[in-house]
C-alpha positions in Angstrom: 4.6 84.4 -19.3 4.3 80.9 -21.7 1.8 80.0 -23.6 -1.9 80.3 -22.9 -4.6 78.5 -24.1 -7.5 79.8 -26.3 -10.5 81.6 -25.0 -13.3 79.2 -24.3 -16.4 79.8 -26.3 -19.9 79.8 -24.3 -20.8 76.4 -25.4 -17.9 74.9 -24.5 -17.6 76.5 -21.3 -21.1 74.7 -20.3 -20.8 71.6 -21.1 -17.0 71.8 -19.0 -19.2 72.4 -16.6 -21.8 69.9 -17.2 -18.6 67.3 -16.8 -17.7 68.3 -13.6 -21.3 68.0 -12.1 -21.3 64.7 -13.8 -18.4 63.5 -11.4 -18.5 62.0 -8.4 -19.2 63.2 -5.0 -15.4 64.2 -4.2 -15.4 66.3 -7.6 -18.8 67.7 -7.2 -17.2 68.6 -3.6 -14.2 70.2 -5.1 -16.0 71.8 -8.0 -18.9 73.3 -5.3 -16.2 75.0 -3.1 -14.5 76.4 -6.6 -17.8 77.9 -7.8 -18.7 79.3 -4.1 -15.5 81.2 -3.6 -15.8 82.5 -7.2 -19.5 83.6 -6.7 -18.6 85.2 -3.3 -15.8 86.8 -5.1 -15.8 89.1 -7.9 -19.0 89.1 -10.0 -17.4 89.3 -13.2 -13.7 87.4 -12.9 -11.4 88.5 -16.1 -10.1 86.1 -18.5 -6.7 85.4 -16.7 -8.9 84.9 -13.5 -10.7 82.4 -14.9 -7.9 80.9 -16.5 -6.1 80.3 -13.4 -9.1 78.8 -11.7 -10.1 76.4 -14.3 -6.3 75.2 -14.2 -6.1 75.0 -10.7 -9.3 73.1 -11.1 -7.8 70.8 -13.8 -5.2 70.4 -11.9 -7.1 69.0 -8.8 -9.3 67.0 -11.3 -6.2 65.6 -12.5 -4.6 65.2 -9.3 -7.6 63.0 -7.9 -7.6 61.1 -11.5 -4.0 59.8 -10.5 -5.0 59.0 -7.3 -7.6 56.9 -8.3 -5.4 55.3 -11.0 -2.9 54.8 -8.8 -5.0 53.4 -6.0 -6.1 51.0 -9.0 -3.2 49.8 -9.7 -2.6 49.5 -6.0 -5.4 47.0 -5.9 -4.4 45.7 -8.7 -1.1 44.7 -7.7 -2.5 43.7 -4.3 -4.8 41.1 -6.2 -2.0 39.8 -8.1 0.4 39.5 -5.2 -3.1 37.8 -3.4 -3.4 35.4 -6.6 0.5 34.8 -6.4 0.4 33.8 -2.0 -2.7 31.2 -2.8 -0.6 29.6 -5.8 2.2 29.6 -3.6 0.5 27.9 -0.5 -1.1 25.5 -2.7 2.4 24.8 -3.7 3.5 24.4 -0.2 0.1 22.1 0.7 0.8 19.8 -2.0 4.4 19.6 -1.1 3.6 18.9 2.1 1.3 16.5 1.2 3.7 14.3 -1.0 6.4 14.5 2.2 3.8 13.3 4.6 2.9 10.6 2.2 6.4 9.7 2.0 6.9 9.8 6.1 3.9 8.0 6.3 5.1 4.9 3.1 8.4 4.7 4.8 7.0 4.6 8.6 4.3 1.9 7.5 7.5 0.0 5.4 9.4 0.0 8.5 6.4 -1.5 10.4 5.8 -4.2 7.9 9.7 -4.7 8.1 9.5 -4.8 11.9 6.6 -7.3 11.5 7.9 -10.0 9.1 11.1 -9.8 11.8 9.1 -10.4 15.1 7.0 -12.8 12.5 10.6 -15.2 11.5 11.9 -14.4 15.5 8.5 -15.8 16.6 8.7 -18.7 13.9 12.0 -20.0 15.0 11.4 -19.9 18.7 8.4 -22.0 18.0 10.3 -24.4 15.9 13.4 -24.9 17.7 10.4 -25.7 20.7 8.9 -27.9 18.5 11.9 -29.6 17.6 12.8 -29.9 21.5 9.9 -31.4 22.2 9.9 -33.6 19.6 13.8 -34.8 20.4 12.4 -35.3 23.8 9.3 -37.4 22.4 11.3 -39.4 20.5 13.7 -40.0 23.0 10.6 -40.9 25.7 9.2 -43.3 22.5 12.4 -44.8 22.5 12.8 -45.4 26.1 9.8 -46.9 26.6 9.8 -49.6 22.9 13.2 -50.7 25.1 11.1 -51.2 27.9 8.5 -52.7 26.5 10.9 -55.0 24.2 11.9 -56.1 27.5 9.3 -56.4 29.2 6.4 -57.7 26.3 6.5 -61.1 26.8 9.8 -62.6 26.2 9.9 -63.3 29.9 6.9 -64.8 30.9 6.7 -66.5 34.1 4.6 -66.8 37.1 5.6 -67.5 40.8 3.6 -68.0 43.9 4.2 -68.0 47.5 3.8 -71.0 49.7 5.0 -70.7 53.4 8.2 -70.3 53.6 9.5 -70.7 50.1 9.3 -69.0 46.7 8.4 -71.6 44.3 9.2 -69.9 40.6 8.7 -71.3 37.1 9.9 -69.4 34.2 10.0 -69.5 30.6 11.7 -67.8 27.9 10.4 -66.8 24.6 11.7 -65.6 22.0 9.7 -64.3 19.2 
């Protein structure tokens, strides 16, 4: 056999066992089933019997001790992955924010483009009427000084009717 430990002195044995009934409800569990089967057992166990129980105890002591460490560091690690997915996703939102932004400056430059066009397309058809209607004016104002020129008194003259004949006196003047 290897090594054993030393013998536990009285003292030491009680406050060992003033640990474990210190320890939560799973130990006190563990420890309460340990101390039953050794009180229905053997009234007096010998030293290698109660060497063997106390490690098998230690051994389950240290067994749930991991398990809580290790369910620790589980949560641990679960937090930090938790931390790391919000960073990420507030990565993501802002990203998307800046590209909708972008989508949204380009769409609303496009408009504006689309606008001014439609604005000049809209400007020009109005000119080019404007300009047709004022050819046509100005043709009509032209028309009608002729007219009048000709017909504003240079010829002046009167006529009447008498019977049968036209009697007609006319004079021209020339201003």
């Amino acid at each position: 056999m290897g090594h054993r430990p030393p013998k536990l002195k009285a003292g030491l044995k009680t406050k060992l066992a003033n640990l474990i009934n210190e320890w939560t409800p799973k130990t006190r569990a563990m420890t309460t089933n340990i101390v039953s089967t050794t009180i229905a057992g053997e009234a007096h166990p010998t030293d290698d019997e109660q060497y063997l129980k106390l490690e098998k105890t230690a051994i389950k002591i240290q067994s749930w001790w991991r398990g809580i460490v290790v369910r620790r560091t589980l949560l641990h690690a679960a937090l930090r992955a938790w931390v790391i997915q919000c960073w990420w996703r507030s990565l993501q939102a802002k990203a998307m924010e800046q590209r909708r932004r972008l989508a949204l400056r380009l769409y609303s430059c496009q408009e504006w483009a689309v606008v001014k066009m439609q604005a000049q397309v809209r400007m020009w058809q109005a000119r080019r009427w404007f300009l047709q209607v004022r050819q046509a004016a100005c043709v009509i104002q032209s028309h009608w000084r002729w007219y009048s020129r000709q017909t504003r008194g240079l010829i002046q003259g009167r006529y009447e009717v008498k019977a049968s004949r036209l009697e007609l006196d006319i004079e021209i003047l020339m201003t």
